[in-house]
N, C-alpha and C positions, 0 to 999 in steps of 0.2 A: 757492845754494838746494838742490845735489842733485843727484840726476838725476831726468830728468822722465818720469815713463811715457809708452806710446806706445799707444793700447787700439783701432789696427787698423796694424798693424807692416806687416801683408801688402798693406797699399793699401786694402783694401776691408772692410769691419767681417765680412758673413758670411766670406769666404775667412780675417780674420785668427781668425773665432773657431774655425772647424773647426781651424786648423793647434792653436790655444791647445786643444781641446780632447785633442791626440795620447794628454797622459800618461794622462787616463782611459778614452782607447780601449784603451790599450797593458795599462791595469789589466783590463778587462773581458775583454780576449782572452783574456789570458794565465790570468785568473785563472780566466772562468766557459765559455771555449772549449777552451782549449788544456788545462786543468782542472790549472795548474800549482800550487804551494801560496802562499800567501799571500803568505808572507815574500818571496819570489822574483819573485811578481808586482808587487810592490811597492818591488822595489829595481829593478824593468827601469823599471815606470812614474816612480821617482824621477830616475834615468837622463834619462828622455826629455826631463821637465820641466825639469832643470837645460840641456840642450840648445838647448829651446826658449825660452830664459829669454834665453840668452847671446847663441844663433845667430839668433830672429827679432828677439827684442826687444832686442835690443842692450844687455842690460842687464850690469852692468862683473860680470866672473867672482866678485871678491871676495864683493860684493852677492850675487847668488846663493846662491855657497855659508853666508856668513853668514845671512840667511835660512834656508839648509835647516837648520842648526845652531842655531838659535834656535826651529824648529820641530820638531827631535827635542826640544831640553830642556822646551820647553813639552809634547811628548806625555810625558812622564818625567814632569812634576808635575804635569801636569793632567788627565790619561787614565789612564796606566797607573796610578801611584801608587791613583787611587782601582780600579779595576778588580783589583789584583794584591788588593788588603786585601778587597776583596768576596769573591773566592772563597778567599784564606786564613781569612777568617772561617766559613766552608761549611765548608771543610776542617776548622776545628779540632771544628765541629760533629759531624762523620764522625771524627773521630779517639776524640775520647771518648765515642762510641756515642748519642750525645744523640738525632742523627738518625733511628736508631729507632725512638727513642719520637714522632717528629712522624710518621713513616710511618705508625705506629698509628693516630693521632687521625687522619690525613687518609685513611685506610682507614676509621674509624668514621663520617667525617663522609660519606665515599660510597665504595663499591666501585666505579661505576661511572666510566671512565675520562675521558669526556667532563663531568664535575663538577667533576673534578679539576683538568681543567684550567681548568676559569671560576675556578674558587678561587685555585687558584697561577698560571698562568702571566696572568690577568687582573687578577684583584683584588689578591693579595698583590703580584706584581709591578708593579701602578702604585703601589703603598702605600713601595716601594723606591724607584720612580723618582720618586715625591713626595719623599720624604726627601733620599735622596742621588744619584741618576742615574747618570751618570758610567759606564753598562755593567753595574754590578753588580742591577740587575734581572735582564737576561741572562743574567750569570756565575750568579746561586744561582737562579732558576727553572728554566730548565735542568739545572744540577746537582739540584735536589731531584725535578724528575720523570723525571731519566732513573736516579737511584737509587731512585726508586719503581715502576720497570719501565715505563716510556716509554721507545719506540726512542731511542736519543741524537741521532739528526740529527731525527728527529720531533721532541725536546723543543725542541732550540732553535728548529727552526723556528717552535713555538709559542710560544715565547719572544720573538722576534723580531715576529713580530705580533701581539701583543696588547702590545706597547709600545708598537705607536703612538697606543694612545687618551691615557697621560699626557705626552708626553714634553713637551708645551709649556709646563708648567706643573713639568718635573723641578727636581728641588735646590733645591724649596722656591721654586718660581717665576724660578730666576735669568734662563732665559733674556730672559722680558718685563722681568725689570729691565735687563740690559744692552742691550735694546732703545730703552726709556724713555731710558736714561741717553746713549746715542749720538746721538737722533736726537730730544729735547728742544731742543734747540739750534735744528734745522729747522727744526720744526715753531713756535716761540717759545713756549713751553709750559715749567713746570715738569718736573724729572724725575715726580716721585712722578705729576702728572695724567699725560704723556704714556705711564707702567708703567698707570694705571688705565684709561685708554683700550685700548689693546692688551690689556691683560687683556678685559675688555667683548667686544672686538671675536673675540677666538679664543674667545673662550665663549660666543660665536652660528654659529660654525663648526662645531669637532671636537663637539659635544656633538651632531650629527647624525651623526657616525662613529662615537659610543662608543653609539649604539643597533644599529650593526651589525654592529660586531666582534665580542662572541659569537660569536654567529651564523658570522659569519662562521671562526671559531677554530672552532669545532665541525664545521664544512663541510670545513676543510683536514683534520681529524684524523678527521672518519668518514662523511662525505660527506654530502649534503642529506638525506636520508630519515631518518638518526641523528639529526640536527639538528631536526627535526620534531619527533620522540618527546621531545625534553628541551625543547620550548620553552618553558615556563613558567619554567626557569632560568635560558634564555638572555634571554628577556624583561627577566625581574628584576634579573638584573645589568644589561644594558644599558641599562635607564631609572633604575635607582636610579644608578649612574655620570651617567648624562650629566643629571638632575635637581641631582645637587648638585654637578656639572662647570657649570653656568649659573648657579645661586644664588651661592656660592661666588666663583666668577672676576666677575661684574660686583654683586655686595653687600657682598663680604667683602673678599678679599686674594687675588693671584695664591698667594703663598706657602702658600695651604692649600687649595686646590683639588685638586690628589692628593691629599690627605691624606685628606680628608674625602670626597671621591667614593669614596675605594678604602676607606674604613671602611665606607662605605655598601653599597657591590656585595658586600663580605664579609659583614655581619651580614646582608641581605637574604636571600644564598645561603642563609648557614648557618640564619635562620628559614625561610626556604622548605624546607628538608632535610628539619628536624623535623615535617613536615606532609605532604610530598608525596615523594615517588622516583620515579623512572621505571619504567617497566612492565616492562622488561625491563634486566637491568644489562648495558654495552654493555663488553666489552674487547678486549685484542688477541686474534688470532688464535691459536691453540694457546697459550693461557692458562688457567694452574690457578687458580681464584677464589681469592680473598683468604680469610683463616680468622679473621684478627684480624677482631672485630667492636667495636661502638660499644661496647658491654660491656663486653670485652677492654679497650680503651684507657681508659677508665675503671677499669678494676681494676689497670690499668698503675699507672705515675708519674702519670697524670692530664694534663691538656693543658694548663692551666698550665705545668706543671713542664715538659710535655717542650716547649712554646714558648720556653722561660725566656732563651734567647740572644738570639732576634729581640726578646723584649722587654728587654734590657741592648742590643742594638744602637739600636732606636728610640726609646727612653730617651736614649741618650748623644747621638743625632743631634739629637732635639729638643730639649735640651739646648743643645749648641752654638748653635742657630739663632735660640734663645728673642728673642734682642733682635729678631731679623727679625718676628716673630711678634707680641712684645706692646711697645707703642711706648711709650717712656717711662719703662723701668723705671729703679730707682735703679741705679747705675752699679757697688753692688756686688754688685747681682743680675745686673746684663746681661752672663753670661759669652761671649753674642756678640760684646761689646766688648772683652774681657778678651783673648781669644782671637788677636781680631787685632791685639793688641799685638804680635803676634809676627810678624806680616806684614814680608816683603821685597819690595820695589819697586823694580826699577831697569832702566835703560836699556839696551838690547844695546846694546852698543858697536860701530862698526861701521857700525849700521844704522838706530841711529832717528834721524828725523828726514833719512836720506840719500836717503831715496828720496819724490818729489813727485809728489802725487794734484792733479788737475785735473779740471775739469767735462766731463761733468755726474757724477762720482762724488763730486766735493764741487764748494761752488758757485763756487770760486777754486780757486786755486792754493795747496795746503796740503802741509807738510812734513808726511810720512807717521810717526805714531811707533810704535816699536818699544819697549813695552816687558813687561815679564813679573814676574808677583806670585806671589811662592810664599810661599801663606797659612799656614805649617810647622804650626801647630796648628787653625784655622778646618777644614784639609782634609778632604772626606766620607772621604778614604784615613785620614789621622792618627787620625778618629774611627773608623772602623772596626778600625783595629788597634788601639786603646784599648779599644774594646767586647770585640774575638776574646779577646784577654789577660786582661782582667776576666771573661768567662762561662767563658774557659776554668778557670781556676780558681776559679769557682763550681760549674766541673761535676767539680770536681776532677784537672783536667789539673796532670801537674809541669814544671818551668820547660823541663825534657829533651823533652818530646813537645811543648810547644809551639817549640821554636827548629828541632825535626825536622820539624814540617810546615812552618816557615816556607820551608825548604832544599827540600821536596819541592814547593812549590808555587813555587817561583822554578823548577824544572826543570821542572815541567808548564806552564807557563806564559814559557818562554825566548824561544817562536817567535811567540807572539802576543805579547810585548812588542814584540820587533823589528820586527814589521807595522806596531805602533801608531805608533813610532816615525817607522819610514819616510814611512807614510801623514799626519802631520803636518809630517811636511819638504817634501814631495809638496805640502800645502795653502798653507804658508807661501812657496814658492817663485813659487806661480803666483797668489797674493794677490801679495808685493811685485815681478813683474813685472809686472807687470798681466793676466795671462791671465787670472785671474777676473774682471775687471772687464771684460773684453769678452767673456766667455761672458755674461755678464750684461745688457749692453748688448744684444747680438744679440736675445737673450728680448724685451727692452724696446721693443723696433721695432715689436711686434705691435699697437701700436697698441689701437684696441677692445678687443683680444683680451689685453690685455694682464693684467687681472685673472687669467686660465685661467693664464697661461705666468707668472704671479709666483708661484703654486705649483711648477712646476716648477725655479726660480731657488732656491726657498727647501731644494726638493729637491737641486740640482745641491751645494747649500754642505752639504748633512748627510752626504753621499755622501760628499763631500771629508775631510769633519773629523770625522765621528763625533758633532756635539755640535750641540744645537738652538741654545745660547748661542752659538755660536761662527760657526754659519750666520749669525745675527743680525747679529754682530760682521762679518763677511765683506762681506754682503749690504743688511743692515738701511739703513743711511742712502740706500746706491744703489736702493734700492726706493721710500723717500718722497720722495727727489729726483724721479725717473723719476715718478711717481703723477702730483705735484706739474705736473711739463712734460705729463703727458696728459690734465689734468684728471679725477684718479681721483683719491678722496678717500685720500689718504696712513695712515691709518690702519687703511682695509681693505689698504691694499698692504702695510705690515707687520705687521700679521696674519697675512696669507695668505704672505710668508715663511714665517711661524714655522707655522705650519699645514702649510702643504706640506711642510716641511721634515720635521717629525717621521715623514713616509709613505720619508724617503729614510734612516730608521735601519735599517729590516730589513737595507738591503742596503751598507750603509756597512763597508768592508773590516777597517776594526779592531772591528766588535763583529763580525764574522762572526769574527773571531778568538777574541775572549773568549769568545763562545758554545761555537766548537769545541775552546777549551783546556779550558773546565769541563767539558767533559765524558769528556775525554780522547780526543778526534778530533780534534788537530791533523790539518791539511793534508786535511781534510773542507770547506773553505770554499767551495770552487767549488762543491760540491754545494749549501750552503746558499745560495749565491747564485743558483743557477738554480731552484731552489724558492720564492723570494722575490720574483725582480727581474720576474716579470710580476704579481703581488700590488701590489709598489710600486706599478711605471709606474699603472695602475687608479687605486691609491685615490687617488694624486697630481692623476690628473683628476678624482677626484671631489669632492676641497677645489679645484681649481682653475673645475669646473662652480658652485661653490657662492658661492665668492667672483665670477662673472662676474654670477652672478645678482644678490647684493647689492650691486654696481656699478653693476644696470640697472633690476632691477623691484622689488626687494626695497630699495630704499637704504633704508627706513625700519628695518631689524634696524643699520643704523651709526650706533656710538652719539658724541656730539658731545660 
């Protein structure tokens, strides 16, 4: 059968899960105390976990290491790939001055800097993480507001939070699909009902957090009293988001729920512009106003023209996805189908199926599989670099500047691969040792309490991985098991995974990465992690307050 996990090695479940928790002590020190650089903290906390793996859990050296090597390749084509093509797509935008011209229009659309940021680093950017996810929200909202004169650690940190109103609904909904599709099974329920359940059920949650973030964005970037004087913006975005963050996630399709909420919070903005401004325009400090006006940018290239890349990126994304989208098409329209003709599937060698999950993380004794899809054309990365290539030479780039940016952004971007990488060997190691499944089990002891702390589990798995689908993936079936033995309706508890989860991207090591390579502050990441990680801890309680509540008094918002 394997070898069998062991998910409390130390004798006792709390003692074995502090020991299982070492490597992300070992990451937080190093990375947000001892304010070392990412990369570094990263391969000390890799270090640990491989220790931890061997020395508590007895798990066979080979095993180990093949896991950590199955979790770099997986961060290489399922993280980086798409994050490296996010900000080389930025790049090529900044290369042949296109950039410019959105400066303009988003200078026309407000001078004032707190608009700015409800536009991009809120709306535009869940319209990203609807699309394609994967980081590159991150990567180009930061990159576009710190070349619009946003402090660069300011922008990402802006960046960074106001991602968390889409993320559960990123990549076009996958993460509730690979929800649906893992824990159908459990629950004895189709895939497609068990995805529309869990859609339902997070679109009676975060859409009580996408009325606060605003607000809340505008509070981190010029404190309460700023935030007063713009509320009519921040209103607007925050109920037109979370209005058709509800319709949308429990009427329509998880897969368009960003989509359509972040079209919403953007036209909303942009008709509230044309009718109101704020009383006084708010910027940085020792700031020369802006000159370009709405005028100007109109008498420009026009905002059409100077959008023209993001609209060949959204184009070619929704594209790709179109069969997700419209069900039934003919088979020579469905280039979602087409696409993944080209899909590889196969088994780590080594490791799948050698290593055995047991209850309660499954409900017997199941050979664990190991395996890994590299979708070579499906990928938001492949589309992305197919889009950068196409607008670049619609904006007139020659084949010579674009293979130069692609050189210059594999070098600005060397040390944030490496993080990623690590950081998913890091997740993969203490997945098939079992250390994630007894950090997780510990959480699941609370009993009552247990709805509050399955935010934080759902949090502990995004932290890890970087990626709401993959917390899912991690976390998702041990969470409706666990519900299931506490008598908590299993479908708030995977919910509230994926809800809690999205509160643990601010501060998850490899998008602090991407954030701080777009902008060119590498080894800035400890700062953005200390600017974040009491923001997280918060809103993680306050999806974890929210699901305790519809566990107790509220059970009539769980939809059946």
């Amino acid at each position: 059968m394997g070898w069998l996990q062991d998910y409390q090695p130390a004798g006792g479940l709390w003692l074995s899960a502090a020991l299982a928790a070492l490597p992300i002590i070992v990451l937080l020190v190093t990375l947000g105390v001892l304010r070392r650089s990412a990369q570094l903290s990263a391969g000390l906390a890799l270090i640990t976990a491989l220790l931890v793996a061997v020395l508590l859990y007895r798990m066979p050296a080979g095993l180990a290491l093949d896991s950590a090597a199955m979790g770099l390749v997986f961060g290489v084509w399922s993280v980086a790939w798409i994050a490296f093509h996010a900000v080389y797509f930025h790049n090529v935008t900044v290369a042949t001055g296109r950039f410019d011209d959105i400066k303009a229009v988003l200078a026309g659309f407000s001078e004032d800097r707190r608009l700015q940021a409800l536009l991009i680093a809120f709306g535009f950017g869940a319209l990203l993480e609807g699309i394609a996810g994967g980081g590159s929200p991150i990567a180009i909202t930061a990159a576009m507001m710190a070349a619009l004169g946003f402090p660069p650690v300011k922008a990402v940190v802006l960046a960074l939070l106001a991602n968390t109103a889409p993320v559960a609904f990123g990549g076009l909904g996958n993460p509730l699909i690979v929800l649906g599709r893992l824990t159908a099974p459990i629950l004895g329920m189709k895939q497609e009902q068990a995805t529309e359940l869990f859609s339902s059920m997070v679109g009676r949650q975060l859409p009580l957090l996408a009325l606060i973030v605003p607000g809340f964005l505008i509070v981190v970037l010029a404190g309460w009293k700023r935030m007063i004087e713009v509320w009519p913006a921040v209103l607007t975005a925050g109920l037109s988001f979370a209005v058709m963050q509800f319709v949308t996630s429990n009427f329509i399709s998880p897969s368009l729920v960003d989509v359509v909420a972040a079209l919403a919070a953007m036209a909303s903005l942009w008709i509230l512009t044309r009718f109101w401004q704020p009383s006084a325009v708010w910027r940085f400090d020792d700031e020369e106003p802006v000159k370009t006006s709405l005028g100007a940018a109109k008498a420009g290239r026009g905002a059409l023209y100077a959008w023209a890349p993001y609209i060949v990126l959204i184009a070619a994304i929704f594209l790709s996805r179109i069969g997700t989208i419209f069900k039934n098409l003919p088979e020579w329209l469905d280039l979602t189908k087409l696409l993944h003709k080209a899909d590889w599937v196969f088994a780590w060698p080594g490791l799948h199926k050698e290593v055995v999950q047991h209850a309660p993380i499954t409900p017997k004794d199941t050979p664990y599989g190991a395996t890994l899809t590299v979708d070579f054309l499906y990928s938001p990365g492949t589309v992305a670099l197919i889009a950068a290539i196409v607008a670049g030479f619609a904006m007139g780039a020659k084949p010579r500047l674009l293979l130069a940016t692609y050189r210059r952004t594999l070098h600005q971007m060397r040390w944030a691969l490496a993080t990623i990488f690590m950081i998913l060997a890091i997740a993969f190691v203490m997945n098939y040792s079992g250390a994630t499944q007894t950090l997780g089990l510990a959480l699941a002891t609370t009993g009552v309490l247990f709805p509050l702390f399955s935010a934080y589990i759902g949090w502990l798995g995004v932290f890890l991985t970087g990626s709401d689908a993959s917390t899912n993936s991690l976390f998702g079936p041990m969470q409706v098991i666990s519900a299931q033995q506490l008598h908590v309706d299993p479908i708030l508890a995977g919910a509230t995974n994926t809800s809690g989860g999205v509160m643990g991207k601010m501060i998850s090591p490899q998008n602090l990465s991407i954030g701080a390579t777009a902008i060119g502050q590498s080894g800035k990441e400890g700062a953005l992690l200390r600017q974040t990680f009491l923001w997280s801890v918060v809103l993680t309680a306050v999806v974890g307050v929210i699901s305790l509540l519809q566990a107790t008094v509220l059970r009539f918002m769980i939809p059946s």
